[in-house]
KOLZA-562314 format. One record per residue: residue number from 1; x, y, z of N, C-alpha, C, CB in turn; residue in three letters. Coordinates in Angstrom, 1 decimal. Glycine has a CB too. Example, Ala and Ser with C-alpha at 12.3 -4.5 7.8 and 13.67 -1.06 7.14 Angstrom:
[1 [13.2 -5.7 7.8] [12.3 -4.5 7.8] [13.2 -3.3 7.8] [11.3 -4.5 9.0] 'Ala'] [2 [12.8 -2.2 7.1] [13.7 -1.1 7.1] [12.9 0.0 7.9] [14.1 -0.6 5.7] 'Ser'] 
//
This chain:
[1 [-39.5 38.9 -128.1] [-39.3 40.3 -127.7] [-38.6 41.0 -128.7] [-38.6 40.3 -126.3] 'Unk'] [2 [-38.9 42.6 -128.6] [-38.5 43.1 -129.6] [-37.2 43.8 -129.6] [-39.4 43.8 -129.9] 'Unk'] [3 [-36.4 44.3 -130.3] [-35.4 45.4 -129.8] [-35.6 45.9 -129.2] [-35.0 46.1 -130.3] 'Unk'] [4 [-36.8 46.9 -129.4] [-37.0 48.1 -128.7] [-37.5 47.5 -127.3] [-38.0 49.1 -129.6] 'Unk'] [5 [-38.4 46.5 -127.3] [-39.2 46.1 -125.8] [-37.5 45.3 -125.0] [-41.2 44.4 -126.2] 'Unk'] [6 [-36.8 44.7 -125.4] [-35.5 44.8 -124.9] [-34.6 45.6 -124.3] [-35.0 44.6 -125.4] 'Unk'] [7 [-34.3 46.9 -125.4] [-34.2 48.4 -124.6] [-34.8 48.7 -123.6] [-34.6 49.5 -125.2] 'Unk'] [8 [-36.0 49.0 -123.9] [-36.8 49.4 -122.8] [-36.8 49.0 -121.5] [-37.8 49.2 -122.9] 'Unk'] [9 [-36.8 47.7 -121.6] [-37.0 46.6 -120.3] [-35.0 46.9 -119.7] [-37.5 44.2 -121.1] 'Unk'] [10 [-34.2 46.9 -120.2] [-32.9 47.2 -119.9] [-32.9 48.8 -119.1] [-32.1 47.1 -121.4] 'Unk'] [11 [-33.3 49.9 -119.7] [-33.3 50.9 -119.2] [-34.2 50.9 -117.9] [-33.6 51.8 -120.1] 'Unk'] [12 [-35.3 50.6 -117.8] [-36.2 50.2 -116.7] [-35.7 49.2 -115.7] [-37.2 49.6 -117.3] 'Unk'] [13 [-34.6 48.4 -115.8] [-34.1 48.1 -114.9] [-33.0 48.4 -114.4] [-34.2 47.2 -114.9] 'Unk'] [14 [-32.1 48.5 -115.3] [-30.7 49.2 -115.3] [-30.4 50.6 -114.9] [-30.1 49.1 -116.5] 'Unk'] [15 [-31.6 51.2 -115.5] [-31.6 52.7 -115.1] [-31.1 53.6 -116.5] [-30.5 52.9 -113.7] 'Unk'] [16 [-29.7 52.5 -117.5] [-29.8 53.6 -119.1] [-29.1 52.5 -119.2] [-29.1 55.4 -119.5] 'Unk'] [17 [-28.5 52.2 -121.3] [-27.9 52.1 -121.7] [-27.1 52.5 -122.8] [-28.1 51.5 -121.6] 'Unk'] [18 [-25.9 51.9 -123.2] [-24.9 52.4 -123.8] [-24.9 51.5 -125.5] [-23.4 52.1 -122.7] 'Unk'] [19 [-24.4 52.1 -126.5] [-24.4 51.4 -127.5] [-23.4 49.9 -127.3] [-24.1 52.4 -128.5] 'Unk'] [20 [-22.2 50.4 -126.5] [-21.9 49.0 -126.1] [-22.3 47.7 -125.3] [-21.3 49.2 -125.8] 'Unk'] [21 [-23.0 48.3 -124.5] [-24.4 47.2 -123.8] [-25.2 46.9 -124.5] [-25.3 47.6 -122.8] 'Unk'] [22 [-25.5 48.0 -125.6] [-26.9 46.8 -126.0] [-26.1 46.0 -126.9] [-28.7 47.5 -126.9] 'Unk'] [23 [-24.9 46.3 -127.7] [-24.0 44.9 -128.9] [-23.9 43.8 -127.3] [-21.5 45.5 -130.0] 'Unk'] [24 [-23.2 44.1 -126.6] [-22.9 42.9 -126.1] [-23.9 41.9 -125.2] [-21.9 43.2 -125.4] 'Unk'] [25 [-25.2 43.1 -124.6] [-26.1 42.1 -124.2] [-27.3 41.5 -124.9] [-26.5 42.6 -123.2] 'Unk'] [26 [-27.0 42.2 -126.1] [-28.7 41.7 -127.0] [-28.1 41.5 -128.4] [-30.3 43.2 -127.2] 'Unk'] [27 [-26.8 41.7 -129.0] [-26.4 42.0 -130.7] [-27.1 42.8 -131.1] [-26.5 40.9 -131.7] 'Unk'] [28 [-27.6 44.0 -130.7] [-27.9 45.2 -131.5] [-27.2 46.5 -131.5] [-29.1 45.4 -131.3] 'Unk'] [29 [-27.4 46.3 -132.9] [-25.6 47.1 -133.3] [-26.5 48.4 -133.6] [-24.3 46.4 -135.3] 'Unk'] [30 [-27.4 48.8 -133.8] [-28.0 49.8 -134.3] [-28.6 51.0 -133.0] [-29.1 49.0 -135.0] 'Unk'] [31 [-28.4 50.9 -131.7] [-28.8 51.3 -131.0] [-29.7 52.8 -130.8] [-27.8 51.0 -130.6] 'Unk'] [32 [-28.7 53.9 -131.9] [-29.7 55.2 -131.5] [-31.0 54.9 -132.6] [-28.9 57.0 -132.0] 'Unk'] [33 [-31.0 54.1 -133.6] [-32.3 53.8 -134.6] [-33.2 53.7 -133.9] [-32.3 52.7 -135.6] 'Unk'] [34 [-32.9 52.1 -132.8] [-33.9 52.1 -131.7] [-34.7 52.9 -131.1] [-33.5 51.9 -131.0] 'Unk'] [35 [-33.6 53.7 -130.6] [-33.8 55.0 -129.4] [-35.2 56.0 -130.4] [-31.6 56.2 -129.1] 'Unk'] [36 [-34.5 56.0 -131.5] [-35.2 57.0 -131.9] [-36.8 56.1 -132.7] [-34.0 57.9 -133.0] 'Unk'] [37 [-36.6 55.0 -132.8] [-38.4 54.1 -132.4] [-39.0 54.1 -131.3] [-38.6 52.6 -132.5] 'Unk'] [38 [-38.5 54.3 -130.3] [-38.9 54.8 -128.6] [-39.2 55.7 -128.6] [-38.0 54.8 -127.5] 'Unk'] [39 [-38.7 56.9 -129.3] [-39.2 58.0 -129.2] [-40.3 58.3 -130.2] [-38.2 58.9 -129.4] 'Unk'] [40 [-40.4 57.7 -131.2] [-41.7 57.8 -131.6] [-43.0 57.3 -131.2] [-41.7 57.6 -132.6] 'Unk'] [41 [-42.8 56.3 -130.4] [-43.7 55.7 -129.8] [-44.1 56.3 -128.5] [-43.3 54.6 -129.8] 'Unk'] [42 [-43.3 57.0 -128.4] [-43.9 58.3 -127.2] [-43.6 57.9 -126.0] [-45.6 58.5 -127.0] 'Unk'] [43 [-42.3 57.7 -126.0] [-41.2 57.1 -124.8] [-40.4 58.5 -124.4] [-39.9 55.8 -125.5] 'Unk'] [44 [-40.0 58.7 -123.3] [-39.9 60.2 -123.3] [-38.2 59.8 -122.7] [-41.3 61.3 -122.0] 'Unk'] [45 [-37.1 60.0 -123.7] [-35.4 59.3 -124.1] [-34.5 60.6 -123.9] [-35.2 58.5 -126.1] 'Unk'] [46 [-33.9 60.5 -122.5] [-32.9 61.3 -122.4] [-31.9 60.7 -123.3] [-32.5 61.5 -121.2] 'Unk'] [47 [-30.5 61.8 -123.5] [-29.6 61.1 -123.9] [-28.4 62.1 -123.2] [-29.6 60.9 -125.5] 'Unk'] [48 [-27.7 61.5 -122.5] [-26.4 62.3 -121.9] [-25.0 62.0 -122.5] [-26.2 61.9 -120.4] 'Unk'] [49 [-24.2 62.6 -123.0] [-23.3 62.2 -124.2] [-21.9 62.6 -122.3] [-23.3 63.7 -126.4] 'Unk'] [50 [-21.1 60.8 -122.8] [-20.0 60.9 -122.1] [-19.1 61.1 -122.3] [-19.9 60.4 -121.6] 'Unk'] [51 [-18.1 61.4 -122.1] [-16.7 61.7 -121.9] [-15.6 60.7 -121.5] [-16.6 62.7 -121.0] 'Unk'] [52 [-14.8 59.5 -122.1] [-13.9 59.2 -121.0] [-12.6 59.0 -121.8] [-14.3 57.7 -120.1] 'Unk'] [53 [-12.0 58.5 -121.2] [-10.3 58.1 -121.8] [-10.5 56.5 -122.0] [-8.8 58.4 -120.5] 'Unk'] [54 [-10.3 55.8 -122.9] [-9.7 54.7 -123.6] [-8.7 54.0 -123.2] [-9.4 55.2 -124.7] 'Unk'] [55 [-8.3 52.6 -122.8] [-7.2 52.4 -122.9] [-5.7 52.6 -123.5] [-7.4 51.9 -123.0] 'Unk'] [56 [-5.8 53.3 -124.3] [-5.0 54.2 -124.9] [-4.7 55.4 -124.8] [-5.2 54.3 -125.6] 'Unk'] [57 [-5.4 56.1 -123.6] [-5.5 57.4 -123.1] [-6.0 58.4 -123.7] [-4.5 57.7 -122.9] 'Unk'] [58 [-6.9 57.9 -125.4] [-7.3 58.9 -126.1] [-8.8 59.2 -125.6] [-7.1 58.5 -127.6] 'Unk'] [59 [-9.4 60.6 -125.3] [-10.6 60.6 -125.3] [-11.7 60.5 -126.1] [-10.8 61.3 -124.9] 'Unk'] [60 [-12.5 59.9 -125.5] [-13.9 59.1 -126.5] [-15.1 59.4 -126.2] [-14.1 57.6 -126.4] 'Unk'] [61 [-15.9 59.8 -126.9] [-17.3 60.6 -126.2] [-18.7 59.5 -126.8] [-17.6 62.5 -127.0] 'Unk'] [62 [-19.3 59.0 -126.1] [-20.2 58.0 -126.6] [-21.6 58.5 -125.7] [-19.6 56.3 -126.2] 'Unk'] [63 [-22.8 57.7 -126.0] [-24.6 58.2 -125.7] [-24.9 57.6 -124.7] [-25.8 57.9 -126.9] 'Unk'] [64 [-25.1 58.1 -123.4] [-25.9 56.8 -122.9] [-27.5 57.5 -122.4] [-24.9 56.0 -121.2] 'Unk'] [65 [-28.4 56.2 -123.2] [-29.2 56.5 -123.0] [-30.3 56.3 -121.8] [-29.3 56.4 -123.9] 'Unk'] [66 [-31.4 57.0 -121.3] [-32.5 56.8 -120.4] [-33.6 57.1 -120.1] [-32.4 57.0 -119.7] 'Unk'] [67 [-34.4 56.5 -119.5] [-36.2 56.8 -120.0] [-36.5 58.2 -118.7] [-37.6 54.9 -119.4] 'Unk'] [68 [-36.6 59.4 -119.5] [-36.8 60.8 -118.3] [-37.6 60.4 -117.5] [-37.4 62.3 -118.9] 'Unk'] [69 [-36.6 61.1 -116.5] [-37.9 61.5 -115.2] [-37.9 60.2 -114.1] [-39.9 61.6 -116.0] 'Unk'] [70 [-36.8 59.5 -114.8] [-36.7 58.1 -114.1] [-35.7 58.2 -113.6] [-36.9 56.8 -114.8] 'Unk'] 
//
């Protein structure tokens, strides 16, 4: 299976993921490259950019992504 058919199958069940889900559930460190081979392949890829606080209390803004309309 491929990266991308990994993604895919992850968002399709999970509903989206995070660049930190896909390092820790698949080792792919590359995550928007992906996103953006989904999108050429005519995958239709929201992306909602989040907001939280850190253990450290510093705020951090990271991508999580999801297949529209889903």
């Amino acid at each position: 299976m491929t990266q991308c058919e990994k993604i895919l199958r992850h968002m399709e069940e999970y509903g989206s993921i995070t660049s930190l889900e896909a390092m820790q559930e698949y080792h792919i460190l590359r995550l928007a490259s992906r996103i953006t081979d989904l999108k050429k392949a005519g995958i239709p890829i929201h992306r909602d950019m989040i907001t939280q606080k850190n253990r450290y209390g510093e705020t951090v803004t990271f991508a999580r992504y999801s297949i529209s309309g889903r």
